[in-house]
N, C-alpha and C positions, 0 to 999 in steps of 0.2 A: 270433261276431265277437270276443266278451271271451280267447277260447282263440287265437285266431289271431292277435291282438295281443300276447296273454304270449307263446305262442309263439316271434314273432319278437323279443320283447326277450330272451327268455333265450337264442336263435342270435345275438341281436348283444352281447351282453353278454359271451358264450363266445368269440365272434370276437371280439371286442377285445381278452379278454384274452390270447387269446392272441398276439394278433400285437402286443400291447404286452410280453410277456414275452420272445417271439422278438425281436422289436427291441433292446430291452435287451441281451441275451445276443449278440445279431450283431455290437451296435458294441463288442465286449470279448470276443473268440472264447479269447483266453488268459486271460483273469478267469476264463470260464465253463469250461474246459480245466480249469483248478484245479479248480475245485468240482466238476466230474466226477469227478476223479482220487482228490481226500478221501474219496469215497465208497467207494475201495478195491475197484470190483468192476472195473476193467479197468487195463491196461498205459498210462504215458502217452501210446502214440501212437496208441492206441483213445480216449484223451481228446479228444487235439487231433482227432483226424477228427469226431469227434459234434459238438464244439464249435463247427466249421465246418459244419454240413451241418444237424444237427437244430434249429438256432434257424431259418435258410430255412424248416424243413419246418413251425415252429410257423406261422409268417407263411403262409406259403400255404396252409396251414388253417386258420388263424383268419379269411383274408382270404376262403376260398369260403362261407362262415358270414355274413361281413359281406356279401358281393354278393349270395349265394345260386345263384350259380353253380357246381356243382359241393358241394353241400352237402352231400349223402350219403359222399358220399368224402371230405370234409373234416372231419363228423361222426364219422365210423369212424377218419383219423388220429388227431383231436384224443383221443377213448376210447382208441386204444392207447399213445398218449403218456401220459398221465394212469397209466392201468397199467402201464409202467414206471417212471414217475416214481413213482406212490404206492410201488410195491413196493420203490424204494430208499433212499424215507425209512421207511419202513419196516424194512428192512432196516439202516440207520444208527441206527432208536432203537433198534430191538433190542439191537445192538454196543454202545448207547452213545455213539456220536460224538459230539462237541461241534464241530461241522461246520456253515455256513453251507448253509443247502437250493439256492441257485443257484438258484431259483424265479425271480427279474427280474433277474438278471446282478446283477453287484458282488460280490464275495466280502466277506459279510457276516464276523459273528462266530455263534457258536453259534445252531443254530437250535431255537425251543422245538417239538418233532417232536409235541405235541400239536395245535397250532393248523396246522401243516403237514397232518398227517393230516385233521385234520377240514376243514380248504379243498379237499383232495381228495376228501374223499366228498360234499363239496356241488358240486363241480363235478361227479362222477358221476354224481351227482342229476340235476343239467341236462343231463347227457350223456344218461342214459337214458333221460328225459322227453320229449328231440327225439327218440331212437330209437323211441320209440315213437310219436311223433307224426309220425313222418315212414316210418313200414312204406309198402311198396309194397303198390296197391290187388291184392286176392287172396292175401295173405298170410297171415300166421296169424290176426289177427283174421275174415278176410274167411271162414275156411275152419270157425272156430268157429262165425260166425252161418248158414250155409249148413244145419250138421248140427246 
């Protein structure tokens, strides 16, 4: 009972945040435009298209996580969003930048890409924690206890 209630507070916790990040970032599509752009890995008008489309796609994976509708498929966007996003701050401490991470919309000022990274591996944490609590039955675990 105690695993099925962590459980679901770390799928609603995840779905929150994310469709409070996506929200952020949707009412300010040209803020967030920016902050894609600083990041220097694509053309401005591959900014503006992301800006427009991937804060939606935060919200309606954060939102199948909150309902549980469609959870597995909104667990696997939320993971691939997370690995591009980790691998661009990433990718910006490396270089250096002194760039706002656009993590909740508003084009901050400098982001400290320590405390960035480590929010990302604690959200990967939670990512991989549902992944694993949520394998479909006869999967790997189920094929382990078999043989």
């Amino acid at each position: 009972m105690r695993r099925e209630v962590f459980e679901r507070g770390v799928a609603l916790l995840l779905g929150g945040l994310f469709v409070a990040a996506g929200a952020l970032k949707a009412w300010d599509p040209a803020g967030f435009a920016a902050d894609i752009f600083h990041y220097r890995l694509v053309p401005w008008s591959v900014a503006v298209g992301l800006s427009l489309y991937l804060p939606w796609l935060e919200v309606i994976a954060g939102g199948a996580l909150l309902l549980g509708r469609g959870r597995r498929a909104g667990l696997w966007v939320v993971s691939a969003l997370m690995a591009v996003f980790a691998g661009a701050a990433l990718w910006a401490a490396v270089r250096g930048l002194d760039i706002g991470c656009g993590c909740f919309g508003g084009t901050q000022g400098g982001a400290q890409w320590q405390w960035v990274l480590g929010r990302d591996a604690v959200i990967f944490c939670a990512c991989g924690f549902l992944h694993v609590r949520w394998r479909r039955p006869g999967g790997v675990r189920a094929g382990l206890m078999r043989g």
